[in-house]
N, C-alpha and C positions, 0 to 999 in steps of 0.2 A: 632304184633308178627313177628319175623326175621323168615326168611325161612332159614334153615339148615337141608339140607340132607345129609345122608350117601353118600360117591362118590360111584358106582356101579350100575349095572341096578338093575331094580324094575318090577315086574310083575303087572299087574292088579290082583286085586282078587274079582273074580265075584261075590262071594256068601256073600261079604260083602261092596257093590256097587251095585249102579243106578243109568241107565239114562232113562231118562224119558223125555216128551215131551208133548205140551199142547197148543190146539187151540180151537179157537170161535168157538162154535156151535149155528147156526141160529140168532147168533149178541146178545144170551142173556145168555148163560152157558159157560163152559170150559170142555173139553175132556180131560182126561190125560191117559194119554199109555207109558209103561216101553217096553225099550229092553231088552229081557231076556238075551242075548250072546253077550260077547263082552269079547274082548282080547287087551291086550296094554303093552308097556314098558314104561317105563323110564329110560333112562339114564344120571346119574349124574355125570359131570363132576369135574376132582381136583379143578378146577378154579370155581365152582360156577353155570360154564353154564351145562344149560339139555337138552335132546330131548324126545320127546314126539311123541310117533305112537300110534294110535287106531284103529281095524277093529269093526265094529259093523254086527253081521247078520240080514240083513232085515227081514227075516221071521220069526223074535225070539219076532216082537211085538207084544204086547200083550195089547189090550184095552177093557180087560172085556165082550167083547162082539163081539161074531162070527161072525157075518154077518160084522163087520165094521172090522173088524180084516184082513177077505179075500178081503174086495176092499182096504184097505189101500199096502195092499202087489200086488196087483195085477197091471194090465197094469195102471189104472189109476193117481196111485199114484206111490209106492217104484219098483213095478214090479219086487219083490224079485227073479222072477226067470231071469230074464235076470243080473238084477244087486243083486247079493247075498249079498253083501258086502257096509255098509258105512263108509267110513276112516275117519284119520285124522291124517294130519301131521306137528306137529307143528313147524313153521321159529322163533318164537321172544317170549321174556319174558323178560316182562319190569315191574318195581315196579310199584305201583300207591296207596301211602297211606298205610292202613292197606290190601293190597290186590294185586294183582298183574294182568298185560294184558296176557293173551296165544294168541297169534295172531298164525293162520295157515291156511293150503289146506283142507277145507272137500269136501270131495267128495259123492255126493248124484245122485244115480241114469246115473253116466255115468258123472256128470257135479260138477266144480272143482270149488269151492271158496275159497277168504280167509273172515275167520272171526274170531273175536275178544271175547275169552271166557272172564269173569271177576271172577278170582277165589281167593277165600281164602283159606289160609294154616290151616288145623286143628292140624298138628303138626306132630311128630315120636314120637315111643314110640316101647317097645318091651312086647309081649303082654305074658301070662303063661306061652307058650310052647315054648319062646324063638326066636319066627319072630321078628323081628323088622318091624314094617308097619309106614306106613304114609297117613294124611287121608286130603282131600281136598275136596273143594267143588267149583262150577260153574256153570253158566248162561251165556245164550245170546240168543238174539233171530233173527232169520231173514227171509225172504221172501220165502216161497214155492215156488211161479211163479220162483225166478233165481237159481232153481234149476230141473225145470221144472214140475213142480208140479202143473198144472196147474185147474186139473178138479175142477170144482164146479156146483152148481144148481140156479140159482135163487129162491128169497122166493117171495111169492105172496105180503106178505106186503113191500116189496124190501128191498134191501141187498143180500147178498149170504149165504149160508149153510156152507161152513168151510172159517175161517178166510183164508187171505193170511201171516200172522205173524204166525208165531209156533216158542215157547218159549221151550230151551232147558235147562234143570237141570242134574248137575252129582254130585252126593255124591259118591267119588268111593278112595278107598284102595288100597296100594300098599303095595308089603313084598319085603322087600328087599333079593337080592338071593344069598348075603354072596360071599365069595371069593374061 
């Protein structure tokens, strides 16, 4: 599918998107936890080219279950209160096949990478009340430790208690904000 968007900026729209996230637990199940908050633009350029900014709020995760909810936001992990915020700012976008690379800066917990989302286009469309949206979807996954994310446990039968890989997923909508 060709990627053609409207030129203009684009808003995130939360209530019809997620991101979510998902690592090993004890080396034999998978944890998944959404961010409930998050805000972003898009802007489409005449020429084709976009830019792409994301804040995500740390303390808006949410994994089902309280007590894991507060250490993942705490000193250990996100430490939502010192760092409220995780970014994202996208440098490149390059085709690849039916899909496309987002390469950019996230910024987790104070500490800046680049990484390489791998997204597909679900299209534009304008929906009853006359927004025009657009909807995409993307993965990637990478290392907790280089972003300091360091805490874990040992298990008695060995291995550790959360993976070091946390796999990210975003199904997330844009409306475009007309002229």
């Amino acid at each position: 599918m060709a990627i053609t968007l409207t030129p203009g900026t684009w808003t995130l729209d939360g209530s019809h998107s997620e991101i979510s996230a998902s690592v090993r637990h004890a080396g034999i199940s998978r944890v998944r936890a959404v961010f409930e908050e998050s805000t972003g633009t898009l802007q489409v350029n005449e020429d084709g080219s976009a830019d792409v900014n994301a804040v995500v709020r740390a303390d808006s995760f949410n994994s089902k279950d309280e007590n894991r909810d507060g250490h993942v936001k705490g000193e250990d992990f996100l430490h939502a209160e010192k760092y409220p915020e995780l970014t994202f700012v996208a440098s490149s976008v390059k085709p690849s096949g039916e899909v496309f690379d987002l390469t950019g800066e996230l910024t987790i917990r104070g500490v800046s990478k680049n990484v390489t989302f791998e997204v597909e286009f679900g299209g534009q469309a304008v929906d009853p009340f006359g927004m025009t949206r657009a909807g995409f979807s993307a993965t990637t996954s990478l290392s907790r430790k280089e972003f300091g994310l360091t805490w874990n446990a040992a298990l008695e039968a060995g291995g550790v208690l959360v993976s070091d890989k946390v796999n990210i997923d975003l199904d997330i909508a844009f409306v475009h904000q007309g002229e």
